[in-house]
C-alpha positions, -999 to +999 in steps of 0.1 A: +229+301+039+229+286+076+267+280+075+273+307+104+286+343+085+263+363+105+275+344+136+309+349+130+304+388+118+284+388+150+313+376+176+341+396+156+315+428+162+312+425+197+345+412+204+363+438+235+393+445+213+368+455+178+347+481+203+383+488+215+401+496+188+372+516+167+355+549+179+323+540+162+309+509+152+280+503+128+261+474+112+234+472+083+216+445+072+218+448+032+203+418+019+188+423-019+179+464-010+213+476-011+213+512-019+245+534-010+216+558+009+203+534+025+230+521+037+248+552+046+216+563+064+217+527+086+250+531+091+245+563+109+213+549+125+237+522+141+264+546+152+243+572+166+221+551+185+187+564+193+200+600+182+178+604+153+193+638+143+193+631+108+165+631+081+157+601+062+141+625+034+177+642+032+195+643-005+225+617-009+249+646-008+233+657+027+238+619+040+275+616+027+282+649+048+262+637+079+283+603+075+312+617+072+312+644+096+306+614+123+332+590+107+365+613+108+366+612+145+377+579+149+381+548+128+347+528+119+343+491+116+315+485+093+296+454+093+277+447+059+256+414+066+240+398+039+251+412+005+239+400-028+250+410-064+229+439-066+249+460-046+279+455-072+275+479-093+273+503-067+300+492-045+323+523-059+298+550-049+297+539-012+335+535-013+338+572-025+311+583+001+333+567+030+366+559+019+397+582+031+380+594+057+400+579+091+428+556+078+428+519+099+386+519+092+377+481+082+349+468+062+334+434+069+309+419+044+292+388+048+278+371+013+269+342-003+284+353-036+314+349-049+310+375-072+303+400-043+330+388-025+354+393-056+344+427-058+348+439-021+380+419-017+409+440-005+416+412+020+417+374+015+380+366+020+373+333+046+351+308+031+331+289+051+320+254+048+300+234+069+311+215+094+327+180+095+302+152+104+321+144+140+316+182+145+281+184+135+271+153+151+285+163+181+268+192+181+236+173+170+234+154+201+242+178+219+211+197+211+188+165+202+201+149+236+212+171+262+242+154+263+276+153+237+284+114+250+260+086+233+228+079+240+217+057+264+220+022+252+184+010+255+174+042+230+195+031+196+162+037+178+163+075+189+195+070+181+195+062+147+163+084+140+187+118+153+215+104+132+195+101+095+180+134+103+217+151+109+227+133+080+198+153+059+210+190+079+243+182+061+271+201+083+250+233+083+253+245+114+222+273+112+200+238+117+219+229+147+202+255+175+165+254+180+151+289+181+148+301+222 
């Protein structure tokens, strides 16, 4: 965790030619609850906005249909952040629920497992690492400091301080932002 997936997700979301190219966009937050309700219910949560047409006490079969009567008039890009090995098993049934509907529709999942990301794979998958230490502690000073150049010279005990406590974030660049 902390190495930036959701970030990344996040800008390839909201990039122009993403809302461009897809007539409906749509992200759920999986984490360990994965259920293919669920997440076909959020997914059309996300799409439709504020239109709460739909009832969350509906049967699977009534979802699919309400899903899929939304997702054939345009392709969708899907956003599945935070997936964990529970949804593995069930990875087929939300595939069957969505799948063939508008050709050129992409799925992007963001885990920490490898056997998630086996399983979802169509695509090569992008690991990510965290970042080199010039990067980080860069970064690091940036934040710490205000500034990316060194720290004034009469202050090498802040200095050093900032640079064992990067050392201890190790690359992760989640610990790099303070909250605002």
């Amino acid at each position: 965790g902390g190495v930036g997936k959701t970030a990344l997700a996040q800008v390839i979301y909201n990039h122009e030619n993403v809302k461009g190219h897809f007539g409906h966009r749509a992200w759920v937050y999986v984490s360990k609850h994965f259920g293919v309700k669920r997440t076909l219910q959020e997914m059309l949560c996300s799409i439709k906005g504020n239109d709460s047409s739909f009832d969350r006490a509906d049967g699977l079969e009534t979802v699919v249909n309400n899903i899929q009567n939304v997702i054939r008039h345009g392709r969708f890009f899907l956003v599945l952040d935070s997936v964990w090995d529970e949804m593995c098993d069930q990875w087929s049934s939300l595939l069957t629920a969505i799948a063939g509907e508008v050709p050129g529709s992409v799925i992007l999942v963001t885990t920490q497992s490898k056997r998630v990301a086996d399983t979802v794979a169509t695509m090569c998958q992008v690991p990510l690492a965290p970042l080199p230490w010039e990067s980080f502690w860069s970064a690091f000073q940036y934040y710490a400091f205000g500034t990316t150049g060194p720290v004034a010279e009469n202050n090498q005990t802040l200095l050093l301080i900032g640079e064992q406590i990067a050392k201890k974030l190790d690359g992760f660049p989640f610990a790099l932002k303070p909250n605002s």
